[in-house]
N, C-alpha and C positions, 0 to 999 in steps of 0.2 A: 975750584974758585968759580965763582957766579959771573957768565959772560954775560950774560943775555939780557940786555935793556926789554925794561915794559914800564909801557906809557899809558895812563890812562888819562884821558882828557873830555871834556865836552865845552860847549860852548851854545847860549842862546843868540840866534842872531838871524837875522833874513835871508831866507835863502830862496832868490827865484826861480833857479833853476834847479832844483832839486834831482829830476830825471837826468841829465847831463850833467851833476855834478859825481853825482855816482859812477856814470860810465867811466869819466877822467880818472876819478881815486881807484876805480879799482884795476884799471889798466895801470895806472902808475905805482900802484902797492906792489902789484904783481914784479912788474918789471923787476924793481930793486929786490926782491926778494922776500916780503914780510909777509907775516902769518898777525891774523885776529881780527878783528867784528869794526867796522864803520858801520852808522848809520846815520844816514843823511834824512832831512826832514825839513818842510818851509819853516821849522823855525829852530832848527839850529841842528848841531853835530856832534854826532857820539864816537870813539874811539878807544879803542883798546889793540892796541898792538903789542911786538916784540920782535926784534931779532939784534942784527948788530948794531952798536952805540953810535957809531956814526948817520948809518944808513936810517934809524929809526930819528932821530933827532935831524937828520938832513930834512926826512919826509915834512917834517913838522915846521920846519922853518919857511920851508918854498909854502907850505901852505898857509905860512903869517903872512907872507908878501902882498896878498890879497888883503885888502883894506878892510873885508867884513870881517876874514878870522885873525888879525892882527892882538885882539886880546887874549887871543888862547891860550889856555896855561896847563902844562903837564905835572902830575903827578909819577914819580918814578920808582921803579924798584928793581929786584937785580933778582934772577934765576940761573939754576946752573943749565936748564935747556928749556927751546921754547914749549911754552905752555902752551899752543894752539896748534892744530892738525893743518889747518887751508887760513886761508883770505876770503873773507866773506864782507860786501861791498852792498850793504840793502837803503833801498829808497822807502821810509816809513812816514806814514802820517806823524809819528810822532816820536822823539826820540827818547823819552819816555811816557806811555802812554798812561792818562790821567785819566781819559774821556771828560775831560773840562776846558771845550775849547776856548773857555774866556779868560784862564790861565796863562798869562802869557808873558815871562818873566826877561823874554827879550824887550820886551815892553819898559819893563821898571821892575825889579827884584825887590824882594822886600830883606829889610835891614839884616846886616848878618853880624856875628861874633867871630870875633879868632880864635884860634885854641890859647894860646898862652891865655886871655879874658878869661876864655871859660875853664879853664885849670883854678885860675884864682877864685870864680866864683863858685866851684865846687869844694875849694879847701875852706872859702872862707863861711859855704851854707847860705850865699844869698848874692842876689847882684851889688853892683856899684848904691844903688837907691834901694837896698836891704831889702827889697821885696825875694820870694822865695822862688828861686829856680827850678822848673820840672824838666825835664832832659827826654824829649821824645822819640822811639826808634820809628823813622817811617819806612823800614825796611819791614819783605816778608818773613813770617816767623819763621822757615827754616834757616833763613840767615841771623837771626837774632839769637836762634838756639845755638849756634856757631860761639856767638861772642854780642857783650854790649856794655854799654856805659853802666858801673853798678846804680841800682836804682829807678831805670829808664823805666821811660810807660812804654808797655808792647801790648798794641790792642789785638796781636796776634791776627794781624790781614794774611790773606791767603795770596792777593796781587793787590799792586798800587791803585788801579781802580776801583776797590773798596773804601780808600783812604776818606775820599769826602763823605761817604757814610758812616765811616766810626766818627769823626771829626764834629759832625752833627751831634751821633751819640754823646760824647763824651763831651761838647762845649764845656756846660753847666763846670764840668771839674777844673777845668782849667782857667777859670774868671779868676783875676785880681793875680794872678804868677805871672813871672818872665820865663815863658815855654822859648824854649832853644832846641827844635827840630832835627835830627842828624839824621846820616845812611852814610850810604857806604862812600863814596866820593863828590857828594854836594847836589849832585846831579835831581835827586828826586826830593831833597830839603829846599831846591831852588822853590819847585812846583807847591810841595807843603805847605812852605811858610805861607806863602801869599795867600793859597788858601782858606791857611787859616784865621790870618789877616780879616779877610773878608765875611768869616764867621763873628768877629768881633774880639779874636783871641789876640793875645801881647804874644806873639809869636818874631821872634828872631831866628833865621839857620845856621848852621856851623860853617863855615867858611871851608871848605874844602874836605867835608865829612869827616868821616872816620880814618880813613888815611892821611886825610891833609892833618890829623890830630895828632897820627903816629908819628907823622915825619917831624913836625914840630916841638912836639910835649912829651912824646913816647905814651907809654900805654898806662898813666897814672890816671885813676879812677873808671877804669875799661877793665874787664873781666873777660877771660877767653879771648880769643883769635876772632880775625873779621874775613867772612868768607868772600870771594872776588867770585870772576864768573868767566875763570878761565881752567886748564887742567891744576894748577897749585891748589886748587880748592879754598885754603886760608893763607893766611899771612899773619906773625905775630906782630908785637908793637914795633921790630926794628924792620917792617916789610918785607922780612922774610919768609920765603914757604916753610908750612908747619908740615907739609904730610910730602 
């Protein structure tokens, strides 16, 4: 039976003390016991842990109590042992790195869908206002070679700081569609969309990626497994490990 809670989470929000918020999380990960990746950054927090259900979902709670991460919200899934070796606690410029500092979605995020929405608008070939949906991975292509939405555009990036470079390339194709941005937990469709917002594009993101799709909708119009970036390597539609 699968003991092992894993939470993946992030959150855009101000963070002024970034250096010092790092020492605290990772003295206190430690203590309780958890294995997996924080990354803290002045504009928000990345998270990927595991261990036991209490002690993982305690961690997370004392860290709502604080009024900036009060909105944070976990994605969850269940293994039968933990998927990380240590506790790794890093202070980054960025908690996904775009190299586009005017990016700034703790700012104002740009509009998103839900999956049950986007379930309907792929059964039904179009959005609410009939215009034609394109479905974009802004994941790197070995993760897309893993699994992806049938259909998706995959401009095959090698890292997310490419992104604003295809996005330029490819504007011209995506005028007059409702482009719906995904990856794998929201986190790098946050940074996309707006981007591509700013290009001029009808860009929406998926509200909680690819996982927040699975837990909701199950893996209806997804082909293959969504690779994480811990030892489980993928996960199929019911979030469980494939390998």
């Amino acid at each position: 039976m699968a003991a092992v809670l894993n939470i993946s989470a992030y959150l855009f929000t101000r963070i002024d003390d970034p250096a010092d918020l790092r020492a605290r999380l990772e003295q206190e990960s430690r203590e309780v016991g958890l294995k997996g990746t924080i990354l803290v950054a002045e504009e928000g927090i990345n998270m990927f842990l595991a261990g036991d259900t209490d002690i993982v979902r305690g961690f997370v709670d004392r860290l709502r109590q604080e009024e900036r991460f009060a909105p944070l919200t976990t994605k969850e899934s269940w293994s039968a042992n933990v998927p990380f070796q240590k506790m790794l606690v890093k202070h980054k410029r960025e908690i996904i790195r775009m190299d586009r500092p005017t990016i700034r979605p703790g700012a104002g995020r740009a509009p998103g869908v839900d999956p049950i929405t986007l379930r309907r608008w792929l059964a039904q070939g179009a959005d609410d206002d009939g215009r034609e949906v394109v479905l974009l991975d802004t994941r790197n292509a070995f993760e897309v070679d893993h699994g992806t939405f049938t259909g998706a555009l995959d401009w095959r990036i090698e890292k997310f700081t490419e992104f604003p470079d295809a996005a330029s390339a490819h504007r011209d194709e995506l005028a007059g569609k409702t482009v719906v941005s995904f990856c794998t937990g929201g986190i790098r469709c946050e940074k996309a969309a707006i981007h591509l917002r700013e290009e001029g594009i009808d860009a929406l993101q998926l509200d909680g990626g690819i996982l927040g799709y699975f837990e909701h909708v199950g893996g209806e119009g997804f082909t293959g497994d969504c690779f994480v970036f811990d030892e489980r390597r993928t996960v199929d539609a019911t979030l469980a490990p494939t390998n």
